[in-house]
TIVEX-304427 format. One record per residue (C-alpha): residue in one letter; chain; residue number from 1; x, y, z. Coordinates in nm, 3 decimals. Example, Ala and Ser with C-alpha at 12.3 -4.5 7.8 and 13.67 -1.06 7.14 Angstrom:
# TIVEX-304427
NODE   torro   vexlum   dogu        xx        yy        zz
NODE       A        A      1     1.230    -0.450     0.780
NODE       S        A      2     1.367    -0.106     0.714
# end
This chain:
# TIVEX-304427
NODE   torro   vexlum   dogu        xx        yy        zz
NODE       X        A      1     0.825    -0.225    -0.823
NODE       X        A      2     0.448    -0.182    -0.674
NODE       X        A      3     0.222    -0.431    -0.775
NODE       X        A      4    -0.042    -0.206    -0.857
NODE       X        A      5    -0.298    -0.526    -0.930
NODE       X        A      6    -0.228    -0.676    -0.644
NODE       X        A      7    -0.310    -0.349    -0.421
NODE       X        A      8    -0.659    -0.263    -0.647
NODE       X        A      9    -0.740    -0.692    -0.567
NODE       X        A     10    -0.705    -0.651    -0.181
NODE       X        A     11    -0.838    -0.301    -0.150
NODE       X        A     12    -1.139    -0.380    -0.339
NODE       X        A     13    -1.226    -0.669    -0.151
NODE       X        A     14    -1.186    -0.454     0.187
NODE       X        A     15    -1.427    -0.196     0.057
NODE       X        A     16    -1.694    -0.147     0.293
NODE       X        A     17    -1.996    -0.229     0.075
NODE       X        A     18    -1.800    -0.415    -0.237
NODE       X        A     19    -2.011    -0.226    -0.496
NODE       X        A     20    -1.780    -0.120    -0.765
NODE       X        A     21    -2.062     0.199    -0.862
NODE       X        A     22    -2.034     0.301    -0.525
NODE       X        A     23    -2.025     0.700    -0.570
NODE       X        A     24    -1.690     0.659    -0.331
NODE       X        A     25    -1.596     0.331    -0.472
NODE       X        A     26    -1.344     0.142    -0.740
NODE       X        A     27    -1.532     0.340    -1.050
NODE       X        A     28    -1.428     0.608    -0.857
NODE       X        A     29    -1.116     0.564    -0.807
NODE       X        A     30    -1.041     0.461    -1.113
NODE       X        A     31    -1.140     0.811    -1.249
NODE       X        A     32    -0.900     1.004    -0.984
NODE       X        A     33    -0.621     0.772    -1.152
NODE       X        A     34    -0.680     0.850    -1.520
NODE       X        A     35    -0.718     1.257    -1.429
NODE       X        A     36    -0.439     1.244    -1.162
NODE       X        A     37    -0.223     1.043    -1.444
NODE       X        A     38    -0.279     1.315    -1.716
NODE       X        A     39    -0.199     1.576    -1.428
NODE       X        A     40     0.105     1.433    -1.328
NODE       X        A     41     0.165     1.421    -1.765
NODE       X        A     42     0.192     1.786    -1.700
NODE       X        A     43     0.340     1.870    -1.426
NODE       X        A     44     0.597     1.600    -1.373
NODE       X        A     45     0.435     1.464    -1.056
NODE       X        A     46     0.496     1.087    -0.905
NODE       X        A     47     0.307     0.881    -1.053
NODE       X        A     48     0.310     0.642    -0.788
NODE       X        A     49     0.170     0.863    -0.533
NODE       X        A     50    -0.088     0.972    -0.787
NODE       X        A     51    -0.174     0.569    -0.861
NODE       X        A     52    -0.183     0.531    -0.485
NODE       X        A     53    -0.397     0.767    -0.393
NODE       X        A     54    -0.643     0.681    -0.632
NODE       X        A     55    -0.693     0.332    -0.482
NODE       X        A     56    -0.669     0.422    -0.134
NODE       X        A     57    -0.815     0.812    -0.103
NODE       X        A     58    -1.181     0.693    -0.052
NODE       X        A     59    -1.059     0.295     0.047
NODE       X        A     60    -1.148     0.306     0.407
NODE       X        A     61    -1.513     0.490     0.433
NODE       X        A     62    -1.751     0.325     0.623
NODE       X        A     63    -2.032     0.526     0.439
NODE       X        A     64    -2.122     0.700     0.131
NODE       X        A     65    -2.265     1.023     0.328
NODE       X        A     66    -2.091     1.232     0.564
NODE       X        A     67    -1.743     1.021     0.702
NODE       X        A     68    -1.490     1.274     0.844
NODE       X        A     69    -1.185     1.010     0.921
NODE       X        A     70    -1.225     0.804     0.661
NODE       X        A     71    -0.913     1.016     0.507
NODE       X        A     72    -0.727     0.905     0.830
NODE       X        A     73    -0.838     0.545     0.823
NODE       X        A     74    -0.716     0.529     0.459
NODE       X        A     75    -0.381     0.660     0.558
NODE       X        A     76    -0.354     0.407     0.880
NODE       X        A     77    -0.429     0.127     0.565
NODE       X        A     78    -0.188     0.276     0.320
NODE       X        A     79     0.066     0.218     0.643
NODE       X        A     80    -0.064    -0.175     0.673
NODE       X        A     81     0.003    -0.233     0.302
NODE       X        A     82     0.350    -0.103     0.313
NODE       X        A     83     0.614    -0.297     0.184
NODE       X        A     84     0.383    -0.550     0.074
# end
């Protein structure tokens, strides 16, 4: 079973500039959850990839403006927290 708390406690602290109404930050993410959730309501996706992609899409930007690997740095991060 995923912890889901626990991941949302350690990512948030991580994010670069711990402002939860960050434009790319936990408000954020929060709203890709409750869309991706009502999406995966209709189409029968995972819900766990939806929940972890919410928390860790934008996770790993090191700016609000332009930040072309942040995408890549999230996935390298998603890796880290595996298992845990």
């Amino acid at each position: 079973m995923i912890d889901y708390k626990a991941i949302w406690k350690e990512v948030t602290e991580q994010f670069f500039d711990g402002n939860p109404h960050s434009i790319h930050g936990p408000n954020h993410w929060h709203n890709v959850e409750d869309v991706g959730l009502k999406l995966a309501n209709l189409t029968g996706a995972d819900t766990d990839v939806v929940r972890l992609f919410a928390v860790l899409h934008d996770s790993c930007r090191q700016s609000n403006d332009y930040d072309p690997q942040h995408g890549w740095r999230a996935a390298d991060y998603a890796m880290e927290l595996r298992g845990r």
